[in-house]
C-alpha positions in Angstrom: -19.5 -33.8 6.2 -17.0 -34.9 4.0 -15.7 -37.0 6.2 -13.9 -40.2 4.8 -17.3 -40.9 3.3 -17.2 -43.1 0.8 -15.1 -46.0 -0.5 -15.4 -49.7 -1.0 -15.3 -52.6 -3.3 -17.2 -55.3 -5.0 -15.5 -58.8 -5.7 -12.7 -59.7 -3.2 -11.2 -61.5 -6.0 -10.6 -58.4 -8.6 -7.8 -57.6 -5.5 -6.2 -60.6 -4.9 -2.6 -61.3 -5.2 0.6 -63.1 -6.0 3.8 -63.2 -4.9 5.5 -59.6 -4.9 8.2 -58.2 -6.1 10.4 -55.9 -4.0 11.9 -52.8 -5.5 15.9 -53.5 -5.3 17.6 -50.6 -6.7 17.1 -47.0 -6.0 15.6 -46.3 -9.8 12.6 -48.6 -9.1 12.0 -47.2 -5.8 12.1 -43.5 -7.3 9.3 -45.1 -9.9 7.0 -46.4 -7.4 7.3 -43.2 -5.5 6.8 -41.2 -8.6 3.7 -43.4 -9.1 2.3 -42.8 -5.9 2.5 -39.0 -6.1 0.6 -39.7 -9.6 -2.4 -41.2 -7.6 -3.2 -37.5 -6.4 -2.6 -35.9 -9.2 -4.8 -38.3 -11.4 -7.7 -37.8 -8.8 -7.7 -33.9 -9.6 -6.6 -34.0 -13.1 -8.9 -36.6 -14.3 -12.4 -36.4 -15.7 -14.0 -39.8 -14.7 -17.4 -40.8 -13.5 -18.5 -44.2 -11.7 -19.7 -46.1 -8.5 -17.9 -47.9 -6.1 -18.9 -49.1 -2.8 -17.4 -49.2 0.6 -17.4 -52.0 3.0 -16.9 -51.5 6.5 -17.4 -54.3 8.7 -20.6 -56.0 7.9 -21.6 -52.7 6.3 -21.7 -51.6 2.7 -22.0 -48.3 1.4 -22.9 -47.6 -2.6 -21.8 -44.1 -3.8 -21.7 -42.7 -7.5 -19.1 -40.1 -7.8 -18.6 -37.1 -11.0 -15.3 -35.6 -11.5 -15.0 -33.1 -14.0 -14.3 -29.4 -14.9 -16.2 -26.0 -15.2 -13.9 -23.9 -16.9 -10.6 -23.9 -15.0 -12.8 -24.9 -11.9 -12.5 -28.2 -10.5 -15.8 -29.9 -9.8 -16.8 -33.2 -7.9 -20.5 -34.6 -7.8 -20.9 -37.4 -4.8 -24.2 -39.3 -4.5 -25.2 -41.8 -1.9 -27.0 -44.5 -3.2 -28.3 -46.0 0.2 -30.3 -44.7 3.2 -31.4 -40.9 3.1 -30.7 -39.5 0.1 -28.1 -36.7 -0.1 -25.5 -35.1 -2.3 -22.3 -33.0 -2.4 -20.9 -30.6 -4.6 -17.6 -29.6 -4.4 -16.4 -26.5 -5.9 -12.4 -26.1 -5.3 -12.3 -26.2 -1.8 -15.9 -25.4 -1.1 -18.3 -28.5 -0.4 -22.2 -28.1 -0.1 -24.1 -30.9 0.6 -27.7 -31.0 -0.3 -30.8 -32.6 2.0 -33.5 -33.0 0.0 -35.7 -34.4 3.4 -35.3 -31.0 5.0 -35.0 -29.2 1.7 -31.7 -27.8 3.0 -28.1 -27.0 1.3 -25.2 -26.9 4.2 -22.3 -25.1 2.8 -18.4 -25.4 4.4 -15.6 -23.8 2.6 -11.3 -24.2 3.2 -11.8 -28.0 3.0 -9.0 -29.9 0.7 -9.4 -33.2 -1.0 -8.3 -36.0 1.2 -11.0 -38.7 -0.1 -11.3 -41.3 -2.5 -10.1 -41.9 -4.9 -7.5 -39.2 -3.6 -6.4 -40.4 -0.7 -2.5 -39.9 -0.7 -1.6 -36.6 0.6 1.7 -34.8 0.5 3.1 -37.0 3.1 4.0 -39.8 0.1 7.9 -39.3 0.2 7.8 -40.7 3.6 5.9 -43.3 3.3 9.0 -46.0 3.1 9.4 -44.8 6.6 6.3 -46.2 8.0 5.7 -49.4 5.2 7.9 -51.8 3.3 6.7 -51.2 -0.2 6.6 -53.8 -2.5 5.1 -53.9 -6.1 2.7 -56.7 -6.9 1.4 -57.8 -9.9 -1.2 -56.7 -12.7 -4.7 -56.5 -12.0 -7.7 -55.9 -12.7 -11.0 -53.8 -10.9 -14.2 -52.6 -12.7 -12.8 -54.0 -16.2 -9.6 -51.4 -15.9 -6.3 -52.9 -15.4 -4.3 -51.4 -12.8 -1.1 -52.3 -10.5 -1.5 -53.9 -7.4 0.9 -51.9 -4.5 1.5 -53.9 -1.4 2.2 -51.7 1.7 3.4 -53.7 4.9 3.3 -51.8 8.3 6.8 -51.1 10.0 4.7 -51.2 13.8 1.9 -52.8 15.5 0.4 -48.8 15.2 -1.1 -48.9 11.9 -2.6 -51.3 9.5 -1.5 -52.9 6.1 -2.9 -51.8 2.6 -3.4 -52.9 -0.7 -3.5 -50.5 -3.5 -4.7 -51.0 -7.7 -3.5 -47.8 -9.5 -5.2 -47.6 -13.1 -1.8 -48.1 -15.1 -2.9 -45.2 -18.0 -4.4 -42.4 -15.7 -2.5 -43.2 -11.7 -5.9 -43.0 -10.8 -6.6 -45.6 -7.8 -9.8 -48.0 -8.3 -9.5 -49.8 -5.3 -7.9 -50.1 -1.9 -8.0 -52.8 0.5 -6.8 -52.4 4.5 -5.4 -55.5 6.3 -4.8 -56.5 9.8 -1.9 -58.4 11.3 -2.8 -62.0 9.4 -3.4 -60.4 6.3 -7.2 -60.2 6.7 -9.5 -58.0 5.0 -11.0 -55.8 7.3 -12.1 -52.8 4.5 -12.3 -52.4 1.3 -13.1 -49.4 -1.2 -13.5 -49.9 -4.7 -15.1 -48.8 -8.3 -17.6 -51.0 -9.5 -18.3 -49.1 -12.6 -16.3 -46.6 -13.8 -16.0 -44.2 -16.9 -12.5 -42.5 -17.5 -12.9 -39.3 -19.9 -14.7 -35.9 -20.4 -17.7 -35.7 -18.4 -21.2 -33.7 -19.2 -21.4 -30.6 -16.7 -25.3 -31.1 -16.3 -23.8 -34.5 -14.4 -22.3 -32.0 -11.7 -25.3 -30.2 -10.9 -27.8 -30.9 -8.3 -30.1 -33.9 -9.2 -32.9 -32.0 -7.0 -35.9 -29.9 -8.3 -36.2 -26.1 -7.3 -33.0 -26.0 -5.3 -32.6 -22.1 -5.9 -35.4 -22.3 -2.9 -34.0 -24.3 -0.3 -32.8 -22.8 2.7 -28.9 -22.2 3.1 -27.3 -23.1 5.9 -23.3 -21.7 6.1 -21.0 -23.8 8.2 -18.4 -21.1 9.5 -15.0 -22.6 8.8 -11.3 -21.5 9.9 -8.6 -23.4 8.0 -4.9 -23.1 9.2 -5.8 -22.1 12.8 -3.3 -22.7 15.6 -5.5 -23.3 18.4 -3.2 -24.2 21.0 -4.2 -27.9 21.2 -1.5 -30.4 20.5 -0.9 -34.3 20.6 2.0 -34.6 22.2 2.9 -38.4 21.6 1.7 -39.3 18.1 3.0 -42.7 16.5 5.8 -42.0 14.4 5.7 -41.1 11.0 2.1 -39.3 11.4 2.6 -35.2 10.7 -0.5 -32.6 11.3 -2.2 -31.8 7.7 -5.3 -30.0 9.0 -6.4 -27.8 11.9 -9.3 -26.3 11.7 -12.1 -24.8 13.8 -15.9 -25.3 12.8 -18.6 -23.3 14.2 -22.0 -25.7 14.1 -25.2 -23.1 14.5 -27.6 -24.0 17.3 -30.8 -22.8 17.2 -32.6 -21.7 20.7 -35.0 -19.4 22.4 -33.3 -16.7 24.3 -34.4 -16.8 27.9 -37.5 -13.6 28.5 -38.1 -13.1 24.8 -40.3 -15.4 21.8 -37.1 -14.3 19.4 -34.6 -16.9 18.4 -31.1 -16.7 19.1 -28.7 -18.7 16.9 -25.6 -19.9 18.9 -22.3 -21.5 17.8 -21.1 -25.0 19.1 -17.4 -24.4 18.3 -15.4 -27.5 16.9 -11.6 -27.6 16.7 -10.3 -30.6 14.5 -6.5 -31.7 14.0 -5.9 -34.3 11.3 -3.0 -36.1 11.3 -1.5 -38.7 8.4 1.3 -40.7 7.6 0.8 -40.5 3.9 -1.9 -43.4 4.0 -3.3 -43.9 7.3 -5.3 -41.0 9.2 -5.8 -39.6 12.6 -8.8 -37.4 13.4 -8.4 -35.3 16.4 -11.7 -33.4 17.5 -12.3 -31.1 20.8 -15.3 -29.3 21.9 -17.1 -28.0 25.1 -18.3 -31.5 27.1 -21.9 -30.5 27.4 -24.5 -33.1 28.2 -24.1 -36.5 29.5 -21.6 -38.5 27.3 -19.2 -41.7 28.4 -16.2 -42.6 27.7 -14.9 -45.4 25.7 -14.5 -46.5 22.6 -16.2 -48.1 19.3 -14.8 -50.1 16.3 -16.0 -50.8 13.1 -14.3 -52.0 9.9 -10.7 -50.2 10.4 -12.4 -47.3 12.0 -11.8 -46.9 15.5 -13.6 -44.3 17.6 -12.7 -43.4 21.5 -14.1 -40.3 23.2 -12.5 -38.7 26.6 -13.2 -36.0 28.8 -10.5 -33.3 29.3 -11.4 -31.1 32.0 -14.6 -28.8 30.5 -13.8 -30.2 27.3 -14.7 -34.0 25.1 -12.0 -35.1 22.9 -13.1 -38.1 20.2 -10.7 -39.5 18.7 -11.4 -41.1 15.2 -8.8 -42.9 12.7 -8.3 -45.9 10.3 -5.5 -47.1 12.7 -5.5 -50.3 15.5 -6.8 -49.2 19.2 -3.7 -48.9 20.6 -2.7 -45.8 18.1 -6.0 -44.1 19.0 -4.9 -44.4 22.9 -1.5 -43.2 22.6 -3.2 -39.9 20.8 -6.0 -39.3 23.1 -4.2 -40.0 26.4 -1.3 -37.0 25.0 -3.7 -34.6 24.0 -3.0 -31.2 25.9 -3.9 -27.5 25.9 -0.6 -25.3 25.4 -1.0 -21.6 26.3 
């Protein structure tokens, strides 16, 4: 649900750069490094709210986020400003995401912060393996100036990026992902933005009466080994995530007028080079599904069958990385 959801832009031209400058000595590439480890840290440390919008293709996304504190307790509001109306809430490493449609709050706990503005994960010491980093210029995104990162891919197996760091807090306001010729192809970015203490009626519920809707808990196993593997990922990418998810589905049970909830069980591997992601999902192949694949923005999607089971494959990485995963997916006893 809280699935690389959100993230975006607003004016191609707040992003656009220079000439860079490339780190020389050892000390300047320890700062840059140092500065990218601060972009995680500034997305849980920092109190901020603000909206930014994702583009994806011909498709844009408008999403106010709250980041703030209860106590000790880290808190993060997320609203989506288009289509449906929703909302999540997440609580440390517990996310519940209200439907006001259906008047229904889905709760999933064990899930970590890998979203925007936090998207660097602990894989940031490596990333000089996979990108030639280079510094850029001074910029500027939702009237905050920030430093423009340039990261150029090593192999044809993941895309480029473009990165503005807010040069007070680390915290990223905008991210751009390039193709071969340099080409846009998505872009995340804050719009409006507000960096400081934040009320803590702001990371409540905007709904009415929500103390009646129904709850519905999405069983969650973090840190599983379930004996799938990828056995030929693209170098550089490490697993971060295994988990298994068990969806409830609702159904008569054959003789009686009594329903039977069952559970649709969902094992997902994620996989990251410290910027790019790789999404691994497997569960039972029921129904009629085919195979291929689907892209949009960045986004690639291929699904496969293996034996009684469907693998999808999802990641922010060119088709031919999403290939080499799904075609070395195996079961190891």
């Amino acid at each position: 649900m809280w699935f690389r959801h959100i993230l975006l832009f607003a004016c191609c031209s707040l992003l656009t750069l220079v000439s860079s400058v490339s780190f020389a000595s050892a000390s300047e590439e320890r700062d840059l490094m140092k500065m990218l480890q601060s972009v995680q840290l500034a997305a849980k440390k920092t109190s901020y709210s603000g909206t930014f919008v994702y583009q994806q293709g011909n498709q844009i996304r408008t999403s106010k986020i709250t980041h703030g504190f209860d106590g000790d307790t880290e808190v993060e509001k997320l609203e989506i400003l288009d289509a449906k109306p929703r909302e999540y809430i997440r609580r440390d490493g517990e996310v519940a995401c209200y439907l006001p449609e259906s008047k229904v709050i889905q709760i999933e706990k064990n899930l970590s912060q890998e979203e925007f503005p936090a998207l660097l994960n602990q894989n940031v010491q490596s990333l000089p393996d996979s990108y030639s980093i280079k510094k850029a210029q001074m910029s500027r995104v939702a009237g905050l100036e920030c430093q423009v990162v340039n990261f150029q891919p090593k192999d044809s197996l993941r895309y480029g990026f473009r990165l503005c760091v807010e040069k007070n807090t680390g915290l990223l306001l905008g991210l751009q992902t390039l193709n071969t010729r340099s080409e846009v192809i998505e872009q995340i970015a804050f719009t409006q933005i507000a960096l400081g203490e934040v009320d803590k009626a702001k990371l409540k519920p905007s709904f009415a009466n929500v103390s009646q809707w129904k709850i519905e808990n999405m069983t969650v196993q973090a840190n599983v080994n379930s004996g799938w593997i990828v056995k030929n990922l693209p170098s550089g990418f490490k697993k971060t995530l295994e988990t298994k998810r068990f969806i409830p589905i609702s159904g008569n049970v054959s003789g009686t007028d009594a329903n039977q909830t069952k559970s649709h069980q969902v094992v997902q591997m994620m996989f990251s080079d410290g910027l790019s992601t790789i999404s691994v999902f497997v569960e039972p192949n029921t129904g009629s599904r085919t195979e291929g694949s689907l892209q949009q923005g960045a986004m690639t999607i291929m699904g496969k069958r293996l034996g009684d089971n469907w693998l999808t494959v999802v990641g922010e990485v060119p088709n031919a990385a999403i290939k080499q995963v799904i075609n070395s997916i195996q079961f190891k006893k």
